[in-house]
Rosetta silent file (secondary structure, phi, psi, omega in degrees, C-alpha in Angstrom):
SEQUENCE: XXXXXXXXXXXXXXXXXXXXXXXXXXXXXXXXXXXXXXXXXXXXXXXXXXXXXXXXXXXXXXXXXXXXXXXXXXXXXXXXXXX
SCORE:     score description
SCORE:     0.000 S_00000001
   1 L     0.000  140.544  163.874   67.604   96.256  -81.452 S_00000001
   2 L   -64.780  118.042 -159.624   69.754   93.283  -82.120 S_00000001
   3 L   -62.044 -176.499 -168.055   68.313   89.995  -82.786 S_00000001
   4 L   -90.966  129.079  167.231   68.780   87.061  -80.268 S_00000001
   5 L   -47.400   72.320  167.317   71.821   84.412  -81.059 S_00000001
   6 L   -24.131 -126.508 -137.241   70.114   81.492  -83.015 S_00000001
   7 L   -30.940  -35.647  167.149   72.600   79.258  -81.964 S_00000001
   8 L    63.029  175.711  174.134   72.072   80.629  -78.086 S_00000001
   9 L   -52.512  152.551  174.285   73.716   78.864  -74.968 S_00000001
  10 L   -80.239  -25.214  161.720   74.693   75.202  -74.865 S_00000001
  11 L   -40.733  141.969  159.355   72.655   74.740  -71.451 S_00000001
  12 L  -133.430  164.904 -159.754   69.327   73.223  -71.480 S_00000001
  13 L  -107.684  139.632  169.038   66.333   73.996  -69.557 S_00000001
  14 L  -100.786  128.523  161.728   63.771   71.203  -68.737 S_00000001
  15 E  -106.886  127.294 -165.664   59.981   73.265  -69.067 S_00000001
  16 E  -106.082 -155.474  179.148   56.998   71.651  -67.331 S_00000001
  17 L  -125.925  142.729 -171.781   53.500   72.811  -67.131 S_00000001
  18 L   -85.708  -43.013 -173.623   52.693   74.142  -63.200 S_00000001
  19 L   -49.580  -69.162 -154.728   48.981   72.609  -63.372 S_00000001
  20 L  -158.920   26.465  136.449   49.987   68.677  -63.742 S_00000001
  21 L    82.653   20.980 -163.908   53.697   68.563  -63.983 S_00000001
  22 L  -128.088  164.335 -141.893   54.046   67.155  -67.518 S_00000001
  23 E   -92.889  123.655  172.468   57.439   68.292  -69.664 S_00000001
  24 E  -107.735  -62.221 -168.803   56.307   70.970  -72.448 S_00000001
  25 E  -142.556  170.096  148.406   60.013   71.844  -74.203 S_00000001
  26 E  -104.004  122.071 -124.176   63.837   71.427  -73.744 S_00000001
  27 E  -166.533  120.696  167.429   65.026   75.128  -73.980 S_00000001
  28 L   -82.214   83.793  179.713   68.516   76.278  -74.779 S_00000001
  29 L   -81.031  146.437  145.484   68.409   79.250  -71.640 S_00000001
  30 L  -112.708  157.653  177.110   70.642   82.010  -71.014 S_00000001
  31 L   102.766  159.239  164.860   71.105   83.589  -68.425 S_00000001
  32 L  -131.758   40.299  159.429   69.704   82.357  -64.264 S_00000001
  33 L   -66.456 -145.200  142.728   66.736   84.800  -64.400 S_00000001
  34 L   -76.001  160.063 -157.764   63.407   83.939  -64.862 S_00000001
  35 L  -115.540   93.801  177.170   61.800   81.986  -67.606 S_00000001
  36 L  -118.582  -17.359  152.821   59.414   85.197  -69.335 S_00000001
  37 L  -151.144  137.065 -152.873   60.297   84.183  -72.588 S_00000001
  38 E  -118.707  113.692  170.260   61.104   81.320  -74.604 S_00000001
  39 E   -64.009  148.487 -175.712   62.406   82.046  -78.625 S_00000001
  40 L  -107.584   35.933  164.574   61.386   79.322  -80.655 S_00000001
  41 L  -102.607    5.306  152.255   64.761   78.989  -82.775 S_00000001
  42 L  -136.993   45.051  146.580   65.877   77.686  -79.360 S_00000001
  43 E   -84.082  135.676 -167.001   63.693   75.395  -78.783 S_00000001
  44 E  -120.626  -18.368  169.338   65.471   72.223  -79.114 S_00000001
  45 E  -141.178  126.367 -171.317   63.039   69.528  -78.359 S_00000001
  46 E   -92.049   95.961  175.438   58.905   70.632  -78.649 S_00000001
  47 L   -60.030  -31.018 -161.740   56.945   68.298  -76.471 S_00000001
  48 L   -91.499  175.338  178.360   53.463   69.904  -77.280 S_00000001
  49 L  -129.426  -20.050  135.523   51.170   69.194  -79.941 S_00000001
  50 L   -98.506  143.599 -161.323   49.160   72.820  -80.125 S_00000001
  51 L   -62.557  104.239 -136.255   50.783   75.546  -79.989 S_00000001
  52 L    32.188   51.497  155.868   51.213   77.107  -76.682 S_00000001
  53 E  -141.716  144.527 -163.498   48.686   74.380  -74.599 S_00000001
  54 L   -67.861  150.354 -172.939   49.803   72.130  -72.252 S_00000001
  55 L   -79.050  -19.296 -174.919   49.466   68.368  -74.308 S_00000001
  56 L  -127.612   -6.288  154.447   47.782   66.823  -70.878 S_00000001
  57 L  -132.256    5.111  146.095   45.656   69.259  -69.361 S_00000001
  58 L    86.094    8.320  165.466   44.928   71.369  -72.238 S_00000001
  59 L   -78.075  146.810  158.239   45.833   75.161  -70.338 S_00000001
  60 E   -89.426  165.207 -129.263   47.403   77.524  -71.783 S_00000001
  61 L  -132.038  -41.568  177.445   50.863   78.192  -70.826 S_00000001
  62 E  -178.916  148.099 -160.536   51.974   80.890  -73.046 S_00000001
  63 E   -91.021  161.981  157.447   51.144   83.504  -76.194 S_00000001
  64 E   -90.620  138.832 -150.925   52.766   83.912  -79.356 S_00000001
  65 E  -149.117  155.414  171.799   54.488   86.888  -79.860 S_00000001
  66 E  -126.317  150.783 -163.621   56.974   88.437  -81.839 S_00000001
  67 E  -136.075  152.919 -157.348   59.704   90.184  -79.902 S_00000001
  68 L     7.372   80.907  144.517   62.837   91.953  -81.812 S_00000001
  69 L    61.828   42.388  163.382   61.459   90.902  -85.243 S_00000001
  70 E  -173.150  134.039 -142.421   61.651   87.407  -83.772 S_00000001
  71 E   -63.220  166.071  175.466   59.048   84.678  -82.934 S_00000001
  72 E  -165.631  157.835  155.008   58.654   83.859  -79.447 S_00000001
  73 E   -86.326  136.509  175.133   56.577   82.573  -76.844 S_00000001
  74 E  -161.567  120.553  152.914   55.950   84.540  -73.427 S_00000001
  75 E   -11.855  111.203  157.572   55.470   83.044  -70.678 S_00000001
  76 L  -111.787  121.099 -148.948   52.329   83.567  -68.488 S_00000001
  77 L   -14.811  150.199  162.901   52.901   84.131  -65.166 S_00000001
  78 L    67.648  -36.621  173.017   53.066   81.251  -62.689 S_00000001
  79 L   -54.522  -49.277  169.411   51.752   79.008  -65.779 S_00000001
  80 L   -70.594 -170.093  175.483   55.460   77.289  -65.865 S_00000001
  81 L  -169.285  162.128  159.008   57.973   75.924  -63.872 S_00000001
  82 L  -149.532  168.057  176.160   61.968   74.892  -64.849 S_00000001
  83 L  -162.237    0.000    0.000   65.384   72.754  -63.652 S_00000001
C-alpha cells in the first residue's frame, strides 16, 4: 500500500476533546469524512502534553498505531469532535 502524502492538504482541522471541549491538535485533513485517524506527520500544531490524553481532563482520546508503515493516531469513537 502506498504511504500517505507528508505534505497532505492545505486545510486545517481544529480537534477538541468531546469530554470538556479543550483544543487537542490543528490537523492538516483530507477529505469531509470522519475524523478515524489522525497521521502525525500532519499534525501541524500538538496541543497535548502526553501522548494521546486530553491535557485538561486527562481521558484518553486516541491509540498509537502504525497504519501503512506510518505512525498514526486512531481515533476512539465519540472521544473527539472537529470544525
Amino acid at each position: 500500500m502506498a504511504k500517505p502524502n507528508k505534505k497532505g492538504p492545505s486545510k486545517t482541522v481544529d480537534i477538541y476533546c468531546s469530554n470538556c471541549n479543550s483544543q487537542l491538535f490543528k490537523y492538516r485533513k483530507a477529505g469531509k469524512g470522519a475524523l478515524v485517524k489522525c497521521f502525525k506527520e500532519r499534525i501541524s500544531k500538538d496541543y497535548t502534553t502526553s501522548s494521546c490524553t486530553c491535557p485538561n481532563c486527562e481521558k484518553q482520546f486516541a491509540r498509537e498505531v502504525i497504519i501503512r508503515g506510518t505512525p498514526a493516531f486512531k481515533m476512539i469513537g465519540g472521544k473527539v469532535w472537529f470544525k
